[in-house]
C-alpha positions in Angstrom: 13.3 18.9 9.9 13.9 15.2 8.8 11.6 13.1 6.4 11.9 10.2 6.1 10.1 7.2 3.3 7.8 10.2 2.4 6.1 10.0 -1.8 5.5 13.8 -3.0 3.8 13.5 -6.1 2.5 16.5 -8.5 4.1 19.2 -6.3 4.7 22.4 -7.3 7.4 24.1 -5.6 8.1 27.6 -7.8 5.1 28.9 -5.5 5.9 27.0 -2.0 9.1 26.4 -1.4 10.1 22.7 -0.2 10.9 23.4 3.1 14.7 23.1 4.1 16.0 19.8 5.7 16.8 16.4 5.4 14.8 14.5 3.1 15.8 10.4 3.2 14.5 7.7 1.2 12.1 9.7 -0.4 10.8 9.9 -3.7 9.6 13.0 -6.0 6.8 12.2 -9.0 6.2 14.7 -11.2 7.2 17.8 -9.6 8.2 20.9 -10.3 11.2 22.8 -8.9 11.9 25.4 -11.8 14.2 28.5 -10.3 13.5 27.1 -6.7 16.2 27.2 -4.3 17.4 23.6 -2.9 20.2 25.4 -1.3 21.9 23.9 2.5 18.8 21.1 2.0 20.1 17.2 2.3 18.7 14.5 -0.3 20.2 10.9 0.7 19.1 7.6 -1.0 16.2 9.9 -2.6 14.7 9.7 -6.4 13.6 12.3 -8.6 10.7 10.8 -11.2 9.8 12.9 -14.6 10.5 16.0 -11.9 11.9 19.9 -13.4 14.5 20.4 -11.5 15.9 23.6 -14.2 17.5 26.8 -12.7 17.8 25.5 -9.3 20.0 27.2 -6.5 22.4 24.0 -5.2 24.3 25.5 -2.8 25.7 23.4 -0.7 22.7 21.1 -1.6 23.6 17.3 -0.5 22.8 14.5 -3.3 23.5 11.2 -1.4 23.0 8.4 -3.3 19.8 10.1 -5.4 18.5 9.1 -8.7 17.0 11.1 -11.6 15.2 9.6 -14.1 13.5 11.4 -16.9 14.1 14.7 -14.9 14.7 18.0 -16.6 18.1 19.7 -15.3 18.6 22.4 -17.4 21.5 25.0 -16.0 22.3 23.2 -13.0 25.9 23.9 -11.2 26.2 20.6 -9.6 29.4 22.1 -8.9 27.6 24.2 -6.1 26.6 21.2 -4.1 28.3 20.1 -0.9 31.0 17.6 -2.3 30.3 15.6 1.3 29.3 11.8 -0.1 28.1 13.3 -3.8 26.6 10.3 -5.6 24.3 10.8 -8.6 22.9 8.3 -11.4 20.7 10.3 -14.4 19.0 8.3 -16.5 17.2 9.6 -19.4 17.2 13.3 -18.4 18.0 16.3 -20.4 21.1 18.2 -18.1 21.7 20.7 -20.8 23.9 23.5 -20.3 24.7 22.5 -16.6 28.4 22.2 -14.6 30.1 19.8 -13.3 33.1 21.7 -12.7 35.4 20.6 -10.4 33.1 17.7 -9.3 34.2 14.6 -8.3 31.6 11.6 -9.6 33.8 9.1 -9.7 31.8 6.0 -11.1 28.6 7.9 -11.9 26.0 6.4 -14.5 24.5 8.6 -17.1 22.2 6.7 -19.4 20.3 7.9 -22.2 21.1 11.5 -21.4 21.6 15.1 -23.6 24.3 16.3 -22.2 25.4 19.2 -24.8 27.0 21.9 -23.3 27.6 20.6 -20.7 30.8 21.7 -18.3 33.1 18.9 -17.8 35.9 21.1 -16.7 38.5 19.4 -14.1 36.2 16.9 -13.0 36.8 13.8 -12.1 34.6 11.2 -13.9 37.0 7.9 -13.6 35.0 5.2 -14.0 31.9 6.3 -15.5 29.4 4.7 -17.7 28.2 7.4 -20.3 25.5 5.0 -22.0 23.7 6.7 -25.1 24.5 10.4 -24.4 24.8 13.1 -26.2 27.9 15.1 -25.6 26.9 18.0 -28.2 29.5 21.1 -27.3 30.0 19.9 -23.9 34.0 20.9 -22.6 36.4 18.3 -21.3 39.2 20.6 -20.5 41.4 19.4 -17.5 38.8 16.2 -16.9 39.9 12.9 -15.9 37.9 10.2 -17.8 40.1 7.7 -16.8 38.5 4.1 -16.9 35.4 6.0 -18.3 33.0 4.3 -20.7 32.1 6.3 -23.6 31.5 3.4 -26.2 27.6 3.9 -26.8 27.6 8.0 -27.1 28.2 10.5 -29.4 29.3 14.2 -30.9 32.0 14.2 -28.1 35.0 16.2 -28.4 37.7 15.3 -26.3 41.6 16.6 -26.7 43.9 13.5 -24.8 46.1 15.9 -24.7 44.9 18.4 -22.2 42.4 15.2 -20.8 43.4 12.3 -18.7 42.0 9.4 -20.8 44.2 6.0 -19.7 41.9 2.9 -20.6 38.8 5.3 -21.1 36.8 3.1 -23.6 35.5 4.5 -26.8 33.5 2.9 -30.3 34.3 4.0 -34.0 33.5 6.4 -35.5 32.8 8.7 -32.3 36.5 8.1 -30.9 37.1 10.4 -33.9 36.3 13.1 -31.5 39.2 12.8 -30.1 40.7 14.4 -32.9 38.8 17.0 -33.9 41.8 19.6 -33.2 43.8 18.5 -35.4 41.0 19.1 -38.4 42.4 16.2 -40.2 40.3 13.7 -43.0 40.2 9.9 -41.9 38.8 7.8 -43.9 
């Protein structure tokens, strides 16, 4: 099934299930997808609106050029997803406790987003603009942030040693997060 330029608004789909295919150009208003499974179903140049997208089963779940704004995407393993032409942009949504792990998002915007434990874990975020987040006991272990703009966020904790950081950009007093291991006083 392919859908094409199609406007769901107020659905709710924790009792019927959005039905599995290809959804393009398509936009989601206020719906709700809490613990749905999304899995082997193909979003490209789609936007999620004010939608609860929390819990849900990504497997293999294609994100083609799709925006979230004010979207709730709490627990989600975007590291699930089928890696075939992965492009993202969040902006102001809460992806609490979700992975990234392994996920390349080269160039991905994030604006006005909590972020806190969030699993940054050998990604590959080069390039990224991290406007006005909140990185709040999210791991950077293994991640490249090369090129990466961090200058507007906060409560990161990134070690440069175990991170690849050339020309990431960062803003006083947060880039102090970069030494937080070391449990040293700067003043």
């Amino acid at each position: 099934m392919v859908l094409e330029s199609t406007i769901f608004k107020k659905q709710n789909y924790t009792q019927s299930k959005l039905p599995k295919g290809e959804y393009d150009n398509c936009t989601f208003v206020n719906c709700v997808f809490l613990d749905s499974d999304l899995s082997n179903v193909s979003f490209a140049e789609c936007e999620f609106q004010d939608c609860d997208l929390s819990n849900v089963n990504l497997k293999e779940t294609v994100f083609n050029d799709v925006n979230f704004k004010n979207c709730k995407l709490l627990g989600l393993q975007f590291n699930h997803c089928s890696d075939f032409l992965f492009s993202v942009t969040f902006k102001s949504c809460n992806l609490n406790l979700s992975s990234f792990y392994q996920v390349k998002t080269k160039g991905t915007h994030f604006d006005t987003c909590l972020l806190q434990n969030v699993d940054f874990t050998e990604a590959d975020m080069s390039g990224s603009l991290f406007n006005n987040c909140d990185f709040k006991k999210a791991l950077f272990d293994r991640t490249k942030i090369e090129k990466a703009d961090f200058r507007s966020s906060y409560n990161y904790m990134i070690d440069p040693e175990i991170n690849s950081i050339k020309k990431a950009k960062f803003s006083m007093p947060e880039v102090l997060g970069l030494l937080s291991k070391y449990n040293i006083e700067v003043k």
